[in-house]
Each structure stands twice: as C-alpha cells, then as structure tokens.
C-alpha positions in Angstrom: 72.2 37.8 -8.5 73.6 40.7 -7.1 70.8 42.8 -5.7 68.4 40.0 -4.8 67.6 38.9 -1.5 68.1 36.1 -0.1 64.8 34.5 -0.1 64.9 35.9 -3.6 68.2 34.2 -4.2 66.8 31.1 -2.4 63.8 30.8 -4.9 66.1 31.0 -7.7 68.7 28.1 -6.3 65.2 25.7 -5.5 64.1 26.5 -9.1 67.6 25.3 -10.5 66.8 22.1 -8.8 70.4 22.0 -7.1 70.6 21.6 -3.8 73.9 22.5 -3.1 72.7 26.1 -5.0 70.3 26.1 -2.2 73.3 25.8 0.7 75.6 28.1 -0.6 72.8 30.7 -0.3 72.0 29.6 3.1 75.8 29.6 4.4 75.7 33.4 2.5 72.9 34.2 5.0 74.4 32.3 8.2 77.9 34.4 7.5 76.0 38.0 6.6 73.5 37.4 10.1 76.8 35.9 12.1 74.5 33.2 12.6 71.6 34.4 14.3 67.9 32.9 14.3 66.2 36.2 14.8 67.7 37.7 11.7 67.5 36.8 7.9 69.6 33.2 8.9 66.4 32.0 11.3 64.4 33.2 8.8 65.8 31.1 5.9 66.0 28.0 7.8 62.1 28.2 9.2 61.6 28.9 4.9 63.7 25.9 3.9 62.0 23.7 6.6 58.6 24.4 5.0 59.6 23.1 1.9 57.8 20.0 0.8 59.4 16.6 1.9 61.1 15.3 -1.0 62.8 19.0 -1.4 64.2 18.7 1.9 65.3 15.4 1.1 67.6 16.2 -1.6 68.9 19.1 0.2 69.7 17.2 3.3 71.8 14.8 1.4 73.6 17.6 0.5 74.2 19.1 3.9 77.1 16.8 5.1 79.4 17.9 2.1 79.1 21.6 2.7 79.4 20.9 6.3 82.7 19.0 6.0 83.9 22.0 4.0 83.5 24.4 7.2 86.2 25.1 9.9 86.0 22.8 12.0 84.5 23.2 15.1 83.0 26.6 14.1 79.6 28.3 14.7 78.7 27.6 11.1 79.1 23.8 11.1 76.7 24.1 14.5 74.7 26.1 12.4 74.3 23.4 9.5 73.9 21.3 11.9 70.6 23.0 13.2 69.7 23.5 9.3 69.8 19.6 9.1 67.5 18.8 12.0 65.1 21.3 10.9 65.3 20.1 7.1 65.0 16.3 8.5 62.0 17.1 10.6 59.5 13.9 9.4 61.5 12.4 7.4 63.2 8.7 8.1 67.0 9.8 7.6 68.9 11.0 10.4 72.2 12.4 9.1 75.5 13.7 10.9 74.4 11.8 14.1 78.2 11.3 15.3 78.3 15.1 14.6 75.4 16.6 16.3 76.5 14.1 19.4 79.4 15.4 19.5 78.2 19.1 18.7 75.9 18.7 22.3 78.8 17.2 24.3 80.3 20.9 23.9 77.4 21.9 26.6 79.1 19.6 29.2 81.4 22.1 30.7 79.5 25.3 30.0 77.5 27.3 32.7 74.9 28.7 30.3 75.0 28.7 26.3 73.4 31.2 24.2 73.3 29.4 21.2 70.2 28.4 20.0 71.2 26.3 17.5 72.2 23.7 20.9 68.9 24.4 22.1 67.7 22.5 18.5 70.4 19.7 18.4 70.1 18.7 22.3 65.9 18.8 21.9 66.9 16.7 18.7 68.6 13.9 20.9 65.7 13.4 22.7 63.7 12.7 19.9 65.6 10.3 18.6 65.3 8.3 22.0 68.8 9.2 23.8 69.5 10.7 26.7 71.5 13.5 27.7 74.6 13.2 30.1 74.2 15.1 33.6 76.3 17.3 32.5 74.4 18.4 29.5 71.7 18.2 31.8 72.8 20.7 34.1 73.7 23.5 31.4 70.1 23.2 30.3 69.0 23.5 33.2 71.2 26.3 34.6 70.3 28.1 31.1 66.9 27.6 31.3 67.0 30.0 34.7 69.6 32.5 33.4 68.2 33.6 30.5 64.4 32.8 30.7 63.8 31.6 26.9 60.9 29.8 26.6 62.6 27.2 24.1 65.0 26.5 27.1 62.4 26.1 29.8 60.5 23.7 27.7 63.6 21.4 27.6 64.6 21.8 30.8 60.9 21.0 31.7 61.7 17.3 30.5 64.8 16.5 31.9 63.6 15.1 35.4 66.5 12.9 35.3 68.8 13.4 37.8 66.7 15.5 40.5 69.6 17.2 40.9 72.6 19.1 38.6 75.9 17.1 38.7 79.3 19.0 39.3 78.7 20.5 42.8 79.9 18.3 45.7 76.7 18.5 48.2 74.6 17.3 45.3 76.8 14.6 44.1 76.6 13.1 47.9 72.8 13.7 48.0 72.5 11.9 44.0 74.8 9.1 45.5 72.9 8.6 49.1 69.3 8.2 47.0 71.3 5.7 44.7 71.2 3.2 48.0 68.3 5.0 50.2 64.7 4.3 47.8 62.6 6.6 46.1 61.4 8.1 49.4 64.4 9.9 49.7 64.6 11.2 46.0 61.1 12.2 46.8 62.3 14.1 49.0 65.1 16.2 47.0 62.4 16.4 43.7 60.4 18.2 46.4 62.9 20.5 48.1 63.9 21.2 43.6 60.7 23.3 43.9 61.5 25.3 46.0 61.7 28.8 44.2 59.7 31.0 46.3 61.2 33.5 49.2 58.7 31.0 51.9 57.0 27.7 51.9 53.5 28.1 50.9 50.9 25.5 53.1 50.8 23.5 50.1 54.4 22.6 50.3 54.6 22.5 53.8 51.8 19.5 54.1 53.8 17.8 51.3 57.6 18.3 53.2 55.7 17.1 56.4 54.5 13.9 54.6 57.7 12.9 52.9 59.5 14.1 56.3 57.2 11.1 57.9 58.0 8.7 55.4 61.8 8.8 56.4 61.5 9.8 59.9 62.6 13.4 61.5 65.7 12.2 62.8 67.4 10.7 59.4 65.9 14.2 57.5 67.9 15.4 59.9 71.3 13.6 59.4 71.5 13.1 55.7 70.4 17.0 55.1 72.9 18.5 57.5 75.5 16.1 55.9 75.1 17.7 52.4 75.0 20.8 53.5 78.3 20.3 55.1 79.7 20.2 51.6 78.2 23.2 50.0 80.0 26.0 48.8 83.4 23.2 49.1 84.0 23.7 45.1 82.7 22.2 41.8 83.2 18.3 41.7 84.0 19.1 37.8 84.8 22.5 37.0 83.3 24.5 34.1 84.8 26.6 31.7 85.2 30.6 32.5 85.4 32.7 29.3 86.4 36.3 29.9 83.6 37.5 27.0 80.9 35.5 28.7 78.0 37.5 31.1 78.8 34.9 33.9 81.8 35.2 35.6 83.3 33.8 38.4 81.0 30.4 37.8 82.9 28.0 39.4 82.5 29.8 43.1 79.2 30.0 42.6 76.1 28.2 43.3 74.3 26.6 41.0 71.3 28.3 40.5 68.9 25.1 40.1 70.7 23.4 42.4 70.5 26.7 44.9 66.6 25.6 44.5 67.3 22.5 46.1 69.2 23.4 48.6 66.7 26.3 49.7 63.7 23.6 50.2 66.4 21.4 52.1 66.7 24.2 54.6 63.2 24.1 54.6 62.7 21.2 55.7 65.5 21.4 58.4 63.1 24.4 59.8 59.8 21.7 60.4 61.8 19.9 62.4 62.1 20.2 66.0 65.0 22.8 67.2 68.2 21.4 67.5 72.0 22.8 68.0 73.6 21.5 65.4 70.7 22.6 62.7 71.3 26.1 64.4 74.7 25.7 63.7 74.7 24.3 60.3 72.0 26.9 58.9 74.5 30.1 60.4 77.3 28.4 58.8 75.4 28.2 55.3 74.9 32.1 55.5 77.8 32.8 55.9 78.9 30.5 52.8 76.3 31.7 50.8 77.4 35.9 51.1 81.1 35.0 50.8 81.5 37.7 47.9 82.0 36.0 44.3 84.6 38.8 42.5 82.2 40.4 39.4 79.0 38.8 40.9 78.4 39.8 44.4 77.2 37.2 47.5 77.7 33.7 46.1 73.8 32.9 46.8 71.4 35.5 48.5 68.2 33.9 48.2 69.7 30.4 49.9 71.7 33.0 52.7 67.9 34.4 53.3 66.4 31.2 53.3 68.5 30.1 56.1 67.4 33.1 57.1 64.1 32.6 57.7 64.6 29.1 58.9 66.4 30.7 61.9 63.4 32.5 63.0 61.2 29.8 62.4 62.9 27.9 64.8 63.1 30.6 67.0 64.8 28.8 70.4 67.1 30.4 72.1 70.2 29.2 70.3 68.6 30.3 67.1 68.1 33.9 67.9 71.8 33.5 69.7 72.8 32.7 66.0 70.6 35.3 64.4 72.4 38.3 66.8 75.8 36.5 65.5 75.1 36.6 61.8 74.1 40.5 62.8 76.9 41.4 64.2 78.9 39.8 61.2 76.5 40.2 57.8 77.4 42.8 55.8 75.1 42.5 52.8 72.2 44.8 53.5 69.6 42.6 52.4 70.0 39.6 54.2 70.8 42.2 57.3 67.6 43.8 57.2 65.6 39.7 57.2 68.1 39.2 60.3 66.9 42.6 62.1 63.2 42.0 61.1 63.3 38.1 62.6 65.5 39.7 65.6 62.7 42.3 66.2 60.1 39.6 65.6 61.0 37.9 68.6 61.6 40.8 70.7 64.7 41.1 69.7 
C-alpha cells in the first residue's frame, strides 16, 4: 500500500473486515506522529471513533492483543489505551480496566503532564463511577493552571474533592483540621480556593466576612496562622523532577492551586482586626514566598504580594513597621515596588 495514506490505508484494512488490519495501521500512524493528537495519530483515532458501533466492537476486542505486544510501559500502549476509550465510547464493554488504572496512577507523582492521552484515560475513570486519588487529583489540577488547555480545565472543573491538593504540608494540616472541625471550616478553604485575583473584589469580601462569622474571628485567626506556619516547609510527598521537563525545581515550589488557597487565606487574616502575630506571620510568608527557586525565580510572587497587600490593609503601626522591614530586605523589584506604594500610601 505504499503510497496511500493512512486514512487511505485505513479504508482498505475496514474493508478487509480485519480488525487487527485496522491496528497495525493505526500503531503505523501513532509511531510516524510520535503519538500526537494534533497530527495524522488524533486524526485517525477521532475517524475510527466515528465508525459505527458494531465496527468498533470488533476492533476493540482486538485492541488488548496489540497492546500486550508493545513495550511495556511505553507511550504507545498509553496511546492504545486512549484508542480503546474512544473506540468503547457507548458501548457496554470496558476493556483493559487494570491497565488504564494503572496507566492514570503514573499521574500521582508528576507536577504537570502533557500527554493528552491521560487527559482521556483519567476523564474515562470518572465515567465509569471511580474516583481519582489526591494525588491524581492534584496533577490535574496543577496541569489545568500550567498549561491552560481547555480539555484539562474541564476536568479539573469536576474534581471538588479534596478542596485542597495533597503533598504540601500546610494543606495536609488544613485537609486534616476540616476532617474534625465541620463543613463551616471547609467552607472556608473552598472559598479562600478562589482566590485568583491580585485583590478581593466586594463580592468575596461579604462572603469571607460571613464564613469568618460562622467560626468566629478569633479561631480564623488561630487555625489560619497555624497553616501558614508550615508553608514553604517541603512537599509531604515529593514529585518527580525530570531534567527534559519545562518545570524545574518543582518540589521547592508552591503549588500553584494550592498558592490560590493560600492567597484568599491571607485574605481573610487582613478582615480581621490587627494583631502582632498576623503582622508577624504575613512578613514571614514574604519572605518564604521570594526565597529564589534555582531555574524558576521567587518560589510564589503573587502569594508574597498578597501578603503584601494584607500589610497595608491592616495598616497599624506594627504593620507599616513590617512593611519598612520587608523594604529594607526585598530584593525582587516587583513586590518592592507594592511595598513602596503601600509605604507611601500611609505616608510612608
């Protein structure tokens, strides 16, 4: 068939009504596109999937054989794997469970993944009505914010469950104090999760000044300066670092949904009234959050500004003394320049 495409070559292996005709083609296309969706591989897999039901049938029988005769462990078995989901869509078998399980485990100690077939098998587990561990949970939701795919966002748009990524310490405590403390309290973290602007807008200020009633000021005020004491203090589990990956460093930074979290917490420690040891605690967490991360800069900027701004919203006297402090030791320029202009803003 030399000369023929491969939807050309495709066409000829359905007509011979063999279905493993049909996977040889489709492995030919995975290994010629090094398995990627946006090139003639994605291209064959959306054609097979069209194919009517009892055509897909047949070929998904066959998948598991051809699968089996793959190195093990290698991008192409993920990539039958994905072929098999899509071929299966609608139809009562669900083959190569055990494999696609074990397939999405490989997410549990990653920072991000790029491969999309993941994105296909993890949305896949859902579907079939079971859950995905924390851990899973996390690199969807940590690659949902790195690479802004649509596909991801949408999955990490359904995963409510923990309100917060395992594997950092703070969190850990905060998922482990809402395990004992009632749903006001996980409330309260699911709201400080939204957090993703530089300020609070009115609208989440009422809602942090309800939930902040529910509980009372004073134990916002003791569990939320207890986590904080534990950011930055390492991962709980650490991930993987491969030296061909975008992300380095990833185990000394924050995580960046977590980092979400963490900015509403400080927040919320800025409704309250002023208080030394919030002073205290919010200079601390700038100063954790610019500690410079070799090949990625300040470990979090936007949570360092954050405390930032909570400073200069509580604006007593030993906040401002903590402001001049962080000025006289900040070197990033960015977060400099918030502490001059809340400095300045109170006359300096």
């Amino acid at each position: 068939m030399a000369g023929l495409s491969y939807r050309e070559r495709t066409d000829a292996a359905l007509w011979s009504d063999v279905p493993e005709n049909v996977l040889h083609v489709a492995v030919d296309a995975f290994r010629a596109s090094s398995g990627d969706l946006l090139m003639v591989w994605g291209e064959l897999v959306q054609y097979l999937g069209r194919q009517p039901a009892e055509v897909r049938a047949r070929l998904l029988e066959a998948v598991p054989a051809v699968y089996e005769k793959a190195p093990t462990g290698s991008a192409l078995q993920l990539g039958l794997l994905h072929l098999g989901v899509v071929l299966g869509e609608g139809l009562p078998a669900d083959i190569m469970v055990a494999e696609r399980i074990e397939a999405v485990a490989t997410m549990e100690d990653r920072w991000c993944v790029q491969h999309h077939a993941l994105l296909y098998l993890a949305r896949a587990e859902l579907t079939a009505g079971r859950r995905l561990s924390p851990a899973v949970v996390a690199t969807v939701r940590r690659t949902a914010q790195l690479i802004g795919d649509p596909g991801w966002a949408a999955l990490a748009a359904r995963l409510t469950d923990p309100v917060l990524n395992a594997g950092e310490r703070w969190a850990e405590a905060a998922l482990a104090d809402i395990l004992v403390s009632g749903p006001a309290w996980c409330a309260i973290l699911s709201h400080a999760a939204t957090a993703r602007a530089a300020k609070p807008t009115a609208k989440w200020r009422r809602t942090a000044g309800a939930l902040i009633a529910d509980v009372g000021e004073a134990a916002v005020r003791e569990r939320v300066l207890s986590w904080l004491s534990s950011a930055g203090q390492g991962r709980s589990r650490p991930l993987i670092e491969k030296t061909t990956d975008v992300w380095v460093a990833v185990n000394e930074q924050f995580d960046p949904f977590n980092a979400d979290a963490l900015r509403g917490l400080v927040w919320l420690l800025s409704f309250l009234p002023p208080d030394e040891d919030t002073v205290l605690a919010l200079g601390s967490l700038v100063d954790t959050c610019l500690v410079v991360v070799p090949g990625h800069g300040p470990r979090n900027v936007k949570v360092a500004n954050a405390a930032v701004h909570a400073l200069a919203r509580i604006g007593d006297r030993d906040a401002l003394d903590e402001l001049r402090r962080l000025a006289e030791r900040t070197r990033y320029r960015g977060t400099l320049r918030l502490i001059d202009a809340a400095l300045a803003s109170h006359g300096g």
